[in-house]
Every structure is written in C-alpha cells, then in structure tokens.
C-alpha positions in Angstrom: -97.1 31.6 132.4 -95.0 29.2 133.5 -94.4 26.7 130.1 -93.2 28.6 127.1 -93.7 26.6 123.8 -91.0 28.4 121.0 -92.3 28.1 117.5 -89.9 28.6 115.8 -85.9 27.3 115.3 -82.4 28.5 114.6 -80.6 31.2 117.0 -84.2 33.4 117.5 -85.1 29.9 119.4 -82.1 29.9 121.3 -82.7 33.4 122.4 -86.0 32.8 123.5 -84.6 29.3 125.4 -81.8 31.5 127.2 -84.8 34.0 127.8 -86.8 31.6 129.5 -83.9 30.4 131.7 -83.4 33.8 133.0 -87.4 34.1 134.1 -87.4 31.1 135.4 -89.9 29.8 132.3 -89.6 26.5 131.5 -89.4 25.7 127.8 -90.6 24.1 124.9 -88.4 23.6 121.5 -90.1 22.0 118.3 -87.6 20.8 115.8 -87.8 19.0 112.3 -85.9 16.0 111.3 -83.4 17.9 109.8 -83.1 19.9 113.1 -83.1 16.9 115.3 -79.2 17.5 116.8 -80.0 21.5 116.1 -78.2 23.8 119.2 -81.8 25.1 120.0 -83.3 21.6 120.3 -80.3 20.8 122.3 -80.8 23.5 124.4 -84.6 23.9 125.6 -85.3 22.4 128.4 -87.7 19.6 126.5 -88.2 19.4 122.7 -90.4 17.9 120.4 -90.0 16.6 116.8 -92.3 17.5 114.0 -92.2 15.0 111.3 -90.9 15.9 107.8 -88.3 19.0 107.2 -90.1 21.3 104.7 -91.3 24.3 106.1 -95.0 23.8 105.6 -95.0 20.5 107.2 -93.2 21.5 110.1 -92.7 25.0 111.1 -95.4 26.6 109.2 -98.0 23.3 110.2 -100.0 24.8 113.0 -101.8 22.0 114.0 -98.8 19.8 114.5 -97.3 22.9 116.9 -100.7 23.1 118.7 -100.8 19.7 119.3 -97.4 19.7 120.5 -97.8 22.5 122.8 -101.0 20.5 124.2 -98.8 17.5 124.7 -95.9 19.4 126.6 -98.5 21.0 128.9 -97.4 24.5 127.6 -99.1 27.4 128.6 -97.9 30.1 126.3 -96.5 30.2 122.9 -93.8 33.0 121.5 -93.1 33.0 117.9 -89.8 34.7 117.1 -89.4 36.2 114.2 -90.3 34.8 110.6 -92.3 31.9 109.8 -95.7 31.8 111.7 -94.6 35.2 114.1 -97.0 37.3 111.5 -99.7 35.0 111.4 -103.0 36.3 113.1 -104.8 33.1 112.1 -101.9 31.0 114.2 -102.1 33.6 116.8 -106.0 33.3 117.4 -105.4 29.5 117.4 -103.2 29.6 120.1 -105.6 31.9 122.2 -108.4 29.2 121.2 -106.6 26.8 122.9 -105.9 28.2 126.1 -102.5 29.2 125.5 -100.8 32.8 126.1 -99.7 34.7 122.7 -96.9 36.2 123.7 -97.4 38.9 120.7 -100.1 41.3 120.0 -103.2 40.4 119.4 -104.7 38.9 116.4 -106.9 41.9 115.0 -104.1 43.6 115.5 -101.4 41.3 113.7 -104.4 41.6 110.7 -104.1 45.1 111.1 -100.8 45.9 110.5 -99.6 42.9 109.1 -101.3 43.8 105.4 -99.7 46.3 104.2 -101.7 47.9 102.6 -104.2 47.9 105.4 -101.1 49.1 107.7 -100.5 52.1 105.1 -104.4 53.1 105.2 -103.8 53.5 109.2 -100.7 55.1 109.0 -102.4 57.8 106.6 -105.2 58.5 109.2 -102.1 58.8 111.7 -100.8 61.2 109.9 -97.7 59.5 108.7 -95.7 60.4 105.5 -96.5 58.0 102.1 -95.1 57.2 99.0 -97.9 56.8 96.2 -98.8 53.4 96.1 -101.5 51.0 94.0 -103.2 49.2 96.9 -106.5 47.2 95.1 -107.4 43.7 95.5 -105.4 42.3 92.6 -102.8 43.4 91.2 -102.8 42.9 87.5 -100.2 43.9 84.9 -102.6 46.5 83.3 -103.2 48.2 86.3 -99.4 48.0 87.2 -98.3 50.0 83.7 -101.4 52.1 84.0 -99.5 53.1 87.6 -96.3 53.7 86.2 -98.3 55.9 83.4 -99.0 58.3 86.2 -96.1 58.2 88.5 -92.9 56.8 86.6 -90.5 54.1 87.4 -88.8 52.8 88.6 -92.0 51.2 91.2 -91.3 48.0 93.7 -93.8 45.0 93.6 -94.1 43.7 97.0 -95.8 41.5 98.8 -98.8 42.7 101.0 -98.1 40.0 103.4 -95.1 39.0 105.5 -91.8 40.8 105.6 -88.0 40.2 106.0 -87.5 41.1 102.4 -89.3 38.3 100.8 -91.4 38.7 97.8 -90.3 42.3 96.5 -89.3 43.0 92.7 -87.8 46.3 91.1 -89.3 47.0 88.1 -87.2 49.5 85.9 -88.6 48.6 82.2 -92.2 48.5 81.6 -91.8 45.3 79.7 -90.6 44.0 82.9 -93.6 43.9 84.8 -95.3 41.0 84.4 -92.6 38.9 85.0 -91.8 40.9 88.0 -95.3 40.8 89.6 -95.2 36.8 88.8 -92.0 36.5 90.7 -93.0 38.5 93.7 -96.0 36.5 93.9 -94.4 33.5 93.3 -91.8 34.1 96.6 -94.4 35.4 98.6 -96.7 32.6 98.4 -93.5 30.6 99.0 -92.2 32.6 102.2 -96.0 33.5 103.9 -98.3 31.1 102.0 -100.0 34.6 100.6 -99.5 36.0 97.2 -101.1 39.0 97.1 -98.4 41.8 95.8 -98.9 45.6 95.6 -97.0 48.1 93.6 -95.4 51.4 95.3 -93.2 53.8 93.9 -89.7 53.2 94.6 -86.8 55.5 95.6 -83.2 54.9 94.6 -80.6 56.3 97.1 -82.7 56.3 100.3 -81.9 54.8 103.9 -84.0 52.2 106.1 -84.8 53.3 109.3 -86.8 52.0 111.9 -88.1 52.4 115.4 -88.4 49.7 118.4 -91.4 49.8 120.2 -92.7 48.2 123.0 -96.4 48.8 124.0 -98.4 47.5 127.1 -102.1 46.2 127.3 -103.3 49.6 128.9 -102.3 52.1 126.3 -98.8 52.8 127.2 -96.3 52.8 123.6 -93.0 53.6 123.9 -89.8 53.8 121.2 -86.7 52.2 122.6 -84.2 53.3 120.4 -83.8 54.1 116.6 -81.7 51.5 114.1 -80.7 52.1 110.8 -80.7 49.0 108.4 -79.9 50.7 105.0 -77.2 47.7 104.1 -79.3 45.2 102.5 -79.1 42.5 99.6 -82.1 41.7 97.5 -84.3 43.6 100.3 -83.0 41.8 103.2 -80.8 43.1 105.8 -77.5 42.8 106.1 -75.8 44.9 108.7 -78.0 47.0 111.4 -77.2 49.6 113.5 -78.4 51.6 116.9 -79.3 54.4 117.3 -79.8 55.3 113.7 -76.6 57.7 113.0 -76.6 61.3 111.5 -80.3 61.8 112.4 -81.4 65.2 113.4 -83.8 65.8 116.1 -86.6 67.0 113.9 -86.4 63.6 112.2 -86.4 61.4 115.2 -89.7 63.6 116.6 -91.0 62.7 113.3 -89.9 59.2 113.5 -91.2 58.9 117.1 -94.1 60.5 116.6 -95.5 58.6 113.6 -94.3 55.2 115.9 -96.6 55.8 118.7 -99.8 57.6 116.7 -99.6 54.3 114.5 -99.4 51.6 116.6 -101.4 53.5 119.5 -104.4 53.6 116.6 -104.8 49.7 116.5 -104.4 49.1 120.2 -101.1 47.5 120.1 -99.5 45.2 122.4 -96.1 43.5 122.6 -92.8 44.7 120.8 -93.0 46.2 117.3 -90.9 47.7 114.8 -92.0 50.7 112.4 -89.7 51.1 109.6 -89.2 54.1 107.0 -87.4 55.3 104.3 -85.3 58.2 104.5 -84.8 59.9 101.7 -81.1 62.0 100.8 -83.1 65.3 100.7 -83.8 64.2 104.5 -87.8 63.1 103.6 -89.0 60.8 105.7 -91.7 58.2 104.5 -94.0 55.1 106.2 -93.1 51.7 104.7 -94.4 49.0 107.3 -95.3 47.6 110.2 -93.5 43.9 111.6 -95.7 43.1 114.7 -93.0 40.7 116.1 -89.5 40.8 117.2 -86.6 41.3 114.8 -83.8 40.1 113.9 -81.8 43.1 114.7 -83.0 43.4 118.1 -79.9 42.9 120.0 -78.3 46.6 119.1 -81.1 47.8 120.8 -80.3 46.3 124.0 -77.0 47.1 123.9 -77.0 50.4 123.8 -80.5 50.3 126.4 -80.1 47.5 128.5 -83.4 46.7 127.8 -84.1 42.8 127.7 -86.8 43.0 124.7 -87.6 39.5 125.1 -88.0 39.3 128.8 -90.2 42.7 128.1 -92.6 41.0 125.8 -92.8 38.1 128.6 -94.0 41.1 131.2 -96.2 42.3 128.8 -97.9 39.0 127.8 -97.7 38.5 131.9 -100.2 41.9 131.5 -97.1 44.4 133.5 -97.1 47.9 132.8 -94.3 49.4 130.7 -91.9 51.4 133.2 -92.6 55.5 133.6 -89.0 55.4 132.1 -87.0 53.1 130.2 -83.0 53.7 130.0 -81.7 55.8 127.3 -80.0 55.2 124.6 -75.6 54.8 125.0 -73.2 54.3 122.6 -73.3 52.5 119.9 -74.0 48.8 118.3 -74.0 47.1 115.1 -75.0 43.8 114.0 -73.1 41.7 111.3 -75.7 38.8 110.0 -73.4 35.6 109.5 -75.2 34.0 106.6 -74.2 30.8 105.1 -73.9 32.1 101.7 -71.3 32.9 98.5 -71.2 36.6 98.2 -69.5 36.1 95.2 -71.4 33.8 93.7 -74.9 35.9 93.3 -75.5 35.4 97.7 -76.1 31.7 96.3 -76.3 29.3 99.8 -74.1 27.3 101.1 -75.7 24.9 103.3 -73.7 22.0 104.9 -71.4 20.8 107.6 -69.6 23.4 110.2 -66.3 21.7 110.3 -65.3 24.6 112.6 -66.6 27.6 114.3 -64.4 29.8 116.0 -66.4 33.0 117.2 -64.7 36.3 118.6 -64.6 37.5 122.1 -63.4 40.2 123.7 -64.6 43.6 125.8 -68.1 44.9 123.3 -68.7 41.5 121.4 -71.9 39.5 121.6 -72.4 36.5 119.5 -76.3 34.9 118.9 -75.5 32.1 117.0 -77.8 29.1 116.5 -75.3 26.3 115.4 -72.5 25.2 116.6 -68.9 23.3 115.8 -70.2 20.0 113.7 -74.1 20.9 113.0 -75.0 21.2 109.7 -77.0 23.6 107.9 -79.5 22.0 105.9 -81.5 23.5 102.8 -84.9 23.9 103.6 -84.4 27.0 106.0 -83.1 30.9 106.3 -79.2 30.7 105.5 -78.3 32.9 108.3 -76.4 30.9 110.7 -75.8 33.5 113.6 -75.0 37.6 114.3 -72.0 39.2 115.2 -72.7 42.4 117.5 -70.4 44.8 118.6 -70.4 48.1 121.2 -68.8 51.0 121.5 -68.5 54.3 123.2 -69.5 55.8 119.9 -70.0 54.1 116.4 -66.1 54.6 115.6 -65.5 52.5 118.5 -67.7 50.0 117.3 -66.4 50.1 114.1 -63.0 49.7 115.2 -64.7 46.4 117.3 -66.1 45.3 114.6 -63.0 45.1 112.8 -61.5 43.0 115.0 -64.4 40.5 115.6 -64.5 39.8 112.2 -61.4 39.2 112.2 -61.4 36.1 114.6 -64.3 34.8 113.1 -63.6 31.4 111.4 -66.3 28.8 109.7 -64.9 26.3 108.4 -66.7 24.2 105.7 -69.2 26.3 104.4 -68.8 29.4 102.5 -70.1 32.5 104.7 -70.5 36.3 103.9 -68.2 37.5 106.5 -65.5 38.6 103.9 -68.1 41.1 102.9 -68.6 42.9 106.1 -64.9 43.2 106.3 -65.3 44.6 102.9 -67.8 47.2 104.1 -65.8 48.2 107.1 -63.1 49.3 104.6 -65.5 51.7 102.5 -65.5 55.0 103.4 -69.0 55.9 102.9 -69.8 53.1 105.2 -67.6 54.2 108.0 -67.4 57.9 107.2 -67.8 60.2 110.8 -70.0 62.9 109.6 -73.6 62.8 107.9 -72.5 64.0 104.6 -69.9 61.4 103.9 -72.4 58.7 104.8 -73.1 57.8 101.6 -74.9 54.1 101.7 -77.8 53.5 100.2 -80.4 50.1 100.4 -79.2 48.9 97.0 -75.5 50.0 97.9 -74.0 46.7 98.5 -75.9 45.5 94.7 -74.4 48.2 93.3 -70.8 48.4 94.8 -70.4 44.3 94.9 -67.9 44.5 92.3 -65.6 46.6 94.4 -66.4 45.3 97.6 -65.3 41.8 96.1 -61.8 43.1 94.9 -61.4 44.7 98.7 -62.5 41.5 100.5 -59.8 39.4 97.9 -56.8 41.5 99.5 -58.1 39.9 102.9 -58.0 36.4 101.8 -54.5 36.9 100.2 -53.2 38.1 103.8 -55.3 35.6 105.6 -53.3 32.1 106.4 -54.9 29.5 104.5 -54.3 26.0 106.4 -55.7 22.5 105.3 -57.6 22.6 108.6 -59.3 26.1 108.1 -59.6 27.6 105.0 -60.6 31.0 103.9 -63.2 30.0 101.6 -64.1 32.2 98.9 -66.4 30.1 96.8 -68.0 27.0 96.7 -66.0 23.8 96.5 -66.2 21.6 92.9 -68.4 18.9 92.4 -68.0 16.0 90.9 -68.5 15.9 87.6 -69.6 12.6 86.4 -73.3 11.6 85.8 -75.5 10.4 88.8 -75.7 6.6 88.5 -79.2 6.4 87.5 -78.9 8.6 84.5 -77.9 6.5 81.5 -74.5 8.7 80.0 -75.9 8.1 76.4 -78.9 9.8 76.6 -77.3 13.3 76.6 -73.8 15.2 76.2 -74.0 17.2 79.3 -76.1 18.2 81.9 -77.7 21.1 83.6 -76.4 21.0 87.1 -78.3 22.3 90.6 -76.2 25.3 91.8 -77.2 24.5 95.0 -79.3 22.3 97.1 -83.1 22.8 97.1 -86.1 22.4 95.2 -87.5 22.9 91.8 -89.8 25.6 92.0 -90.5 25.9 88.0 -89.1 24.6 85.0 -88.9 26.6 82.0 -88.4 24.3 79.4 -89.3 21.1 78.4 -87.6 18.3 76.6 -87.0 18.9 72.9 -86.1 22.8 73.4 -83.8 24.5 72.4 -81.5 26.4 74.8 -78.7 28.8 74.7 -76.0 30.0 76.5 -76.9 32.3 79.5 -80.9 31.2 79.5 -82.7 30.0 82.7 -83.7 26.9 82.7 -85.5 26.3 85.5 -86.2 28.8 89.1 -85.0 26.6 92.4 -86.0 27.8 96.0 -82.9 27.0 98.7 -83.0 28.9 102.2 -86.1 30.6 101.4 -84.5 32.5 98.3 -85.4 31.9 94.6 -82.2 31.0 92.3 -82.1 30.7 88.8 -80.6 27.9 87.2 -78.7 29.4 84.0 -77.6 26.3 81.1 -73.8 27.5 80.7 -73.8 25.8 77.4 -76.4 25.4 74.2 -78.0 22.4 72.9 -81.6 20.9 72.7 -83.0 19.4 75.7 -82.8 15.9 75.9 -84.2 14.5 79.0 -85.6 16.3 82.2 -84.6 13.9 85.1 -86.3 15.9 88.2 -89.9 16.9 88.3 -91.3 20.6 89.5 -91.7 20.5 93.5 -89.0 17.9 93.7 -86.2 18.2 96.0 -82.1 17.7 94.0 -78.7 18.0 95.5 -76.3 20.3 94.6 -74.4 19.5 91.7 -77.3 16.8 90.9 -78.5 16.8 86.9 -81.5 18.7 86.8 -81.8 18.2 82.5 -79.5 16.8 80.2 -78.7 18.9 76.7 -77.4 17.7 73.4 
C-alpha cells in the first residue's frame, strides 16, 4: 500500500490522515459540498469532492468513492467507522477493483455484521444469549406473540449496522407496532436496511466490550476491555478502559467468547465484541462491529497500541506480535457532541465561533473541526472526544475534571455540561464495584438531576459576550418566512432544528392539539419529533416529506 483513500469524514478521517502521515501512506480525503473547508479535507494530503451533501449521494454513494479512488491512483481504501465501514457489498467492491480493504473481509463483514447471523455463530461458540425472535420479517403479530412467551419489556433493533441506530424499547404491548415502524424507519435511514429483530431487553445492565485485533493466519487477540454503559438513546456517551470492577472469571469469559467468535468466521482486522453485563454479574453476547470504533483511543492509551497503524500491518498481511503490551492505568473518553442535553439531545449544528480545547499532562483531544468550521445538518453531531489518563480511574477522573473544565465552544450548544454533570454523581465516580451503580438507560433516567447539577456549573462559570456558556438553543426569529402569505394562518409549526422531513403526520384540514406530533424530522442521523405547542386546524402544509427546512422555518401553519 502506498495510497490510502479514507471513506469517510469528520475526526475518524483525521485520524486515519494523521495515521497515514506516521507510515509514511500517502492519503486520500473525499468531502461533500458541505465539508468542502472541513479540518479533514484540509488535512489529507489530496482531497476530492463528491457532489451533493446528503449522505446517500455522497458518503454512502459507492460509485462516486470508487471512482474517486480510481482517479487519485489509490491503492487501498480504509473506512472508519460508520457509514459504509459495515458494508460487505462496498467492501467486495473495493477488492473488485484492485484496491486493498483495509478491514476484514467481505464474507466475513456478512457474517457478523447481521445480527442475527452473528448471534447464530456466537451460539455455536458457545457464547451466552438473551432469547431473541430472529425470522425473516418481523411482524407485529409475531412481536406480541414473543412477548406472550418471554415478557417485556423486549428491544426492536435493527439487524443491520450499529452505533445505536434503529433500536426501540417496547414496554406496552400496544406500543409495538409503532415501535417496530420506527426502528425500521431509522435503520433504513442510518444503513439503507430495514430489517429489525426483537430481543428481550434487560433494565439495569452494563455494556461491555472487548478490542480485538486478528491477523490473516489465525492469530486473534483482545487488547483491552472498555466499558460503555453511559449512553443516550442507545448511543454512547462516555467510554472507558479497561472495563472497571470486573472479576477475573468475567474477563476469561469475556475473552474467551471474543476469540472463539471471531476465530469461527476467520476474521481479520480490528473488531469489537460487545456484551451486556448484568447486576447479578451474567454476562450475555449482544454483537459484533467489524470496524474500528469510536472509543478506540482508551485503548491505546492505556496499551500503546496504535489500532490504526495495526489494521494497516494487518491489511499489509504482518503477523500480530507473540505479545502485545498490557494494559496500564486508566482512560476515559468524553464524546463532544453538538447537541442541547436539555432540550431532548436535540442538535445543534452551526458555526464554531470558538474552540478552546484542554491540555495538560493525560489529555488527548480527536477533534474533527476546528475554530470557524461549521457543523452542518446532514451528518453525526459529534464534533470531537475528550480523553483523559491516569494512574488509576480516580486519576482520570480527577483529569477529567479539569479538561472539561477548559473546554469552551462557542456558538453552538454542546453536551459538555453533562459530563461535568456525571463526574459529580457518585455512582459514576464511586471507587468500589458495589457503589458503581450506572446503568445504559442511567443518564435517560437521571437527566433531570443531572440537569439541576450541571445548572450550578453555569451559574459559577463567567459568562462574557465573547464566550458564552450556552445552555440552550438561541431564539429565532419569529416572524413568517417571506414567501408564506401571514393571512393564511395564525401561527405556525416551527422546525426545532435543521434537517429534513422524514414523515408528516397530518394533513391540511386536521385537527391538532397541544402536545401531538406533527411531523418526524431526521437531523444528524437522529429522528426528532416535531410537537404543535398550540391547537388549531391545519391550515396549509408549506414543506413536502423528504424536503430539506431550516431551523425555526414554518413546517405548517394552524388556525
């Protein structure tokens, strides 16, 4: 290899840039319109512009990325994370043409990838399951007949993709179809797949997960454990290595179940296995992602390991090391997303007036924008990571602490008032297993509380005109867009955010009320419902479904 094409965008493209600067690769950054100015396009050592900024017509459009690769004279492709990294049809294209996949391969990517393919492995390896409805299509019927025989509350998910996307908690019966229809909806959405199956779903467990690397001649190895328990709406928030208050039995088990799994299929490349673990200490299989994560940084910190630089070697065809260094100390990772905590995690793309980032001895920073880029809609609303070492996970703690502290956006509205929060809660930052009390729907159930902790930070913070502490989203202005004749309605329905209308859910001459949706918008690959916040009949509808509307634009008018 000597002409590494990046597929992808954001900081996971600036990783792979720096990566490629350190082996001596040249590379290759693709970029939308939107991303023209982006740091990663700025970066690479060329970069090429794919027409349009929607995801399917630019990052998702394979052929345009082949054909850019073919007119860079790239000789290898790596895909990050997200977007096409999980795709076995992309991968097999790249192969066609020549080009090095610097992942595993494509059967195996199939493989694993389908979940419910990955859980029928898993069981021959012996792994631990939760009972799970895995047929061709899911239909309501066969979702209540499921809950007949095992209970609720069950989790819809999708049987593609991952990163959280395309997962629904049903509790009520009646609640299913809608559910299944919104899982599918997001999946389709995030993977171009819709195809969902149903599991049973356990309340008060943690995430855990293994890194793996694995060469081409058998050789699988688990770098270090991580524990991602803090999530919202199935998507990580804060991650951790090595996975704290484990005991050894569990990481033999964790271990074990790693390498039989991924040994099975062949594997080759880096890998994470990720499990739930249970408060009675029950450990069970949940998934596969045959790609590099986003929380991959804690586990070089505490192993030195370069995981990028290893999947390079391994796409190269190197052996794994006899020996890779163990784990020291500890890391976590603090996900800088452009969004309103406060506000439902609503984003909150836009301009970076300012971006001050922290330093100091045990601070990393992976951020793909910079001071005066803009964050535009169509994309993930995580702007960067804050990660921080330490001797021990108090150490980090008390780092992290501080790093969050310096941090300053100024702008947008980010969730960095929320970590702070979470540093503060005991059963986040407790020092012994049984006061470690967080749960993956902890932050959903405790936001409440952790707003009321992170408001005693913004009333001690120094608000200036230059950089404010901001803890919601600015007003907009509240007069009617100039092509929308005032008369013909008494108010109207405003975008919460900047995106595009996935459905609308009424039609002109209905009646609404307070508090119903109105219509279901997609912004940063989330879904967000548009709720009227007053009653009347609708009047006039002045956007159409698939359509793109500013924030604060009139998506209907009600009289």
């Amino acid at each position: 290899m000597k002409k590494i094409l990046i597929a992808n965008r954001g900081e996971i493209a600036l990783r792979i840039v720096r990566a490629c600067r350190d082996a001596g690769y040249t590379s290759v950054a693709i970029a939308s319109e939107a991303d023209r100015q982006a740091l990663h396009a700025r970066s690479a050592d060329e970069f090429h512009v794919l027409k349009g900024n929607a995801p399917r017509e630019t990052y998702l459009n394979q052929q345009a990325i082949l054909a850019i690769a073919a007119d860079a004279g790239a000789d290898a492709v790596h895909p990050g994370y997200g977007l096409l990294s999980e795709n076995e049809t992309f991968a097999a294209a790249v192969q066609e043409a020549g080009l090095t996949w610097i992942g595993p391969a494509p059967e195996a990517i199939a493989q694993l990838g389908d979940k419910v393919a990955a859980r029928a492995i898993a069981r021959r390896a012996g792994a631990p399951l939760l009972p799970s409805w895995e047929g061709d299509d899911l239909t309501t019927e066969k979702a209540r007949a499921f809950i007949d025989e095992y209970g609720l509350p069950v989790i819809v998910k999708a049987q593609n993709g991952g990163g959280g996307r395309g997962m629904r908690i049903v509790r009520e019966k009646a609640d299913v179809e809608g559910q299944i229809s919104a899982a599918r909806r997001e999946a389709e959405l995030a993977f171009g797949r819709p195809e969902c199956f149903i599991e049973r779903y356990i309340e008060s467990a943690r995430h855990v997960e293994t890194q793996c690397l694995a060469d081409a001649y058998g050789r699988v190895v688990v770098v270090s454990t991580r524990d991602c328990t803090l999530q919202r709406r199935h998507q990580k928030l804060v991650e951790e290595a090595p996975a704290p208050f484990l005991r050894s039995d569990q990481l033999a088990r964790l271990t074990d179940a790693s390498i039989a799994i991924l040994s099975a299929v062949g594997y080759r490349g880096a890998a994470t296995c990720e499990f739930l673990l249970t408060g009675e200490g029950d450990i069970f299989f949940l998934e596969v992602n045959t790609r590099i994560q986003v929380e991959h940084p804690v586990t070089e910190e505490v192993t030195g390991v370069d995981l990028i630089r290893e999947m390079f070697k391994i796409a190269e065809g190197e052996h794994l090391p006899d020996s890779l260094s163990p784990v020291r100390g500890h890391a976590i990772e603090f996900r800088i997303n452009a969004e309103d905590p406060w506000a439902d995690f609503r984003p909150t793309p836009g301009r970076i007036n300012q971006l001050q980032l922290p330093g100091g001895p045990g601070v990393r920073n992976d951020f793909g924008y910079a001071a005066g880029d803009s964050v535009p809609p169509y994309y993930d609303s995580m702007i960067g990571k804050i990660i921080v070492v330490g001797r021990d996970r108090q150490e980090a703690l008390a780092r992290a602490q501080r790093a969050l502290g310096e941090f300053r956006a100024g702008g947008l509205t980010t969730i960095a008032p929320l970590h702070q929060a979470i540093l503060s809660a005991p059963e986040f930052s407790a020092r012994a297993a049984e006061g470690f009390k967080i749960h993956t729907r902890w932050i959903d159930d405790e936001l409440q509380r952790l707003a009321t902790i992170a408001k005693s930070f913004a009333v001690s913070a120094e608000v200036t005109e230059e950089n404010q502490l901001d803890m919601g989203p600015a007003g907009g202005d509240e007069s009617l867009p100039a092509n929308v004749e005032p008369a013909l309605y008494r108010v109207g329905v405003k975008a919460p955010l900047s995106g595009v209308i996935m459905e609308l859910c009424v039609k002109e001459g209905d009646t609404v009320h307070l508090g119903d949706i109105v219509a279901i918008m997609e912004a940063m690959k989330m879904e967000q419902p548009v709720v009227a916040d007053v009653a009347g009949v609708v009047a006039k509808i002045n956007v159409g479904q698939g359509s793109f509307i500013e924030m604060d634009g009139d998506i209907m008018g009600l009289n």
